[in-house]
Structure formats: structure tokens, C-alpha cells
C-alpha positions in Angstrom: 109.9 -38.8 -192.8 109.1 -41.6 -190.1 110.6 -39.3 -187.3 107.6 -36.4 -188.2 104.9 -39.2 -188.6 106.0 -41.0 -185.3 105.6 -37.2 -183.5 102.6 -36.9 -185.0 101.1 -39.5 -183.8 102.8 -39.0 -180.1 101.3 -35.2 -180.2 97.6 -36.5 -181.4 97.8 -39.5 -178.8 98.8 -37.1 -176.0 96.5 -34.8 -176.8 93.9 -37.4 -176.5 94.9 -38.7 -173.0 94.5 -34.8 -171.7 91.1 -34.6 -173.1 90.3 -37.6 -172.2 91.7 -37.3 -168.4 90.5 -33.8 -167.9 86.9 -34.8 -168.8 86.6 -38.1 -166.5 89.4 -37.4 -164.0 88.6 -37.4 -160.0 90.5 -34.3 -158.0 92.8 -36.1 -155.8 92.9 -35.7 -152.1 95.7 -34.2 -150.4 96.3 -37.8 -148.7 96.4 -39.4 -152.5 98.3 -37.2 -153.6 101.5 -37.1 -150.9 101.0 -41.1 -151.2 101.9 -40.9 -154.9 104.5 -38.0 -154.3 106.4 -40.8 -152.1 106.0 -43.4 -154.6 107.2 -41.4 -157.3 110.2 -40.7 -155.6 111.1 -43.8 -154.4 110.4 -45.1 -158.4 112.8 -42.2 -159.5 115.4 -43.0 -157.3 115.3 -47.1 -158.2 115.5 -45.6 -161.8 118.3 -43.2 -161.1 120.4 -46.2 -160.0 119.5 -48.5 -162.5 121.3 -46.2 -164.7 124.0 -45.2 -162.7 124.6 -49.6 -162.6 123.6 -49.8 -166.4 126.5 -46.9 -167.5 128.8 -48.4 -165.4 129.1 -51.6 -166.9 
């Protein structure tokens, strides 16, 4: 029962945010948005190997 009450509230949260973002969000340039594409990816790979490190010991 906590597990459906917990998704619940995840789903009704969500849903929120998009509303929410899709009303008061800004379109990104294409310059913002290859920015972020390179911090994302640099994020991704420092998590990547964190886990890698973590499983391993």
C-alpha cells in the first residue's frame, strides 16, 4: 500500500512540474542548449564512474 501511495504522489508531483514548466518556461537557444548538452554529459560520465568505483568495492 505505501509503494501505490508513494507513485501517487510521484505521478501528481510530476505532473505538476510539466504544467508548471510548460506555462512559465523560456525556449532555449541553440547556444543554451549545446552548453547544457556538454554539461550533461560530462555529469553522466562522472556518474557512470562513480558506480563503476562504488560496485567495485
Amino acid at each position: 500500500m505505501k509503494l501505490i501511495s508513494i507513485l501517487v504522489i510521484l505521478f501528481i508531483s510530476l505532473f505538476v512540474v510539466v504544467k508548471l514548466t510548460e506555462k512559465h518556461g523560456k525556449p532555449m537557444t541553440a547556444e543554451q542548449q549545446s552548453k547544457l548538452s556538454r554539461i550533461a554529459m560530462v555529469l553522466i560520465f562522472v556518474m557512470i564512474v562513480a558506480g563503476l568505483i562504488k560496485s567495485c568495492s
